[in-house]
C-alpha positions, -999 to 999 in steps of 0.1 A, spaced: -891 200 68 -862 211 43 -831 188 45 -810 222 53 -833 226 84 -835 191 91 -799 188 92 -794 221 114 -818 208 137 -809 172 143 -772 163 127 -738 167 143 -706 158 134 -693 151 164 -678 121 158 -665 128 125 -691 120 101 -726 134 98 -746 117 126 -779 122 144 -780 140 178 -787 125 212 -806 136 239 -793 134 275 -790 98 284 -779 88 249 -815 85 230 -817 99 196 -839 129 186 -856 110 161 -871 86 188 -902 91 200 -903 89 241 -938 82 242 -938 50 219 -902 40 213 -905 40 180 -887 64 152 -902 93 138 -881 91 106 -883 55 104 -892 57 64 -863 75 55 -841 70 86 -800 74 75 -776 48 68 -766 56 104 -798 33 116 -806 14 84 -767 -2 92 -771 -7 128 -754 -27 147 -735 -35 112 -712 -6 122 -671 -6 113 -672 2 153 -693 -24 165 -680 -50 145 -641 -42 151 -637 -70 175 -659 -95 193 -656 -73 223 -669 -42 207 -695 -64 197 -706 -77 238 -703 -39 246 -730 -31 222 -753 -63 225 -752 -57 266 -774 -22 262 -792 -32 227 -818 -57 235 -823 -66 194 -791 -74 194 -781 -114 189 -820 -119 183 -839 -130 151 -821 -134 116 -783 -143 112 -768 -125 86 -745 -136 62 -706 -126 62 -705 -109 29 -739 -91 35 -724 -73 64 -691 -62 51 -710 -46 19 -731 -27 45 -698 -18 65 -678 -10 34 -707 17 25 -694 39 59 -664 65 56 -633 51 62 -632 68 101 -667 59 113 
């Protein structure tokens, strides 16, 4: 698929920045219903590659409990290091 059609397709900027769309119910459109898994895994955006290292999530410790209560990965496996995660964050535009 061409990135023009790709991005017609499946990008909004709804919340101020180029993001994926949703389907009803919050799932994005890249997600596969059948497996769970993402069809555009291999070159997914920084959108996924970041997540849950988001400005938004990580804003407060509460933003962070929001997110962890409907993201089961969250709070499981690695611990990442301060530094690491603020060089992801600092790679977002400044209102995402």
């Amino acid at each position: 698929m061409e990135l023009g059609t790709f991005r017609r397709c499946h990008v909004t900027a709804r919340w101020g920045a180029p993001s994926l769309r949703e389907r009803p119910g919050g799932d994005c459109v890249l997600l596969d219903p059948e497996t769970g898994r993402c069809r555009g895994y291999v070159a997914r955006p920084l959108q996924c590659r970041a997540y849950p290292f988001w400005p938004s999530v990580v804003a407060s410790p509460e933003s962070w409990r929001e997110h962890a209560r409907r993201c089961p990965g969250m709070d499981q496996g690695r611990l990442w290091p301060g530094k690491v995660i603020a060089r992801i964050v600092s790679r977002f535009p400044p209102r995402f």
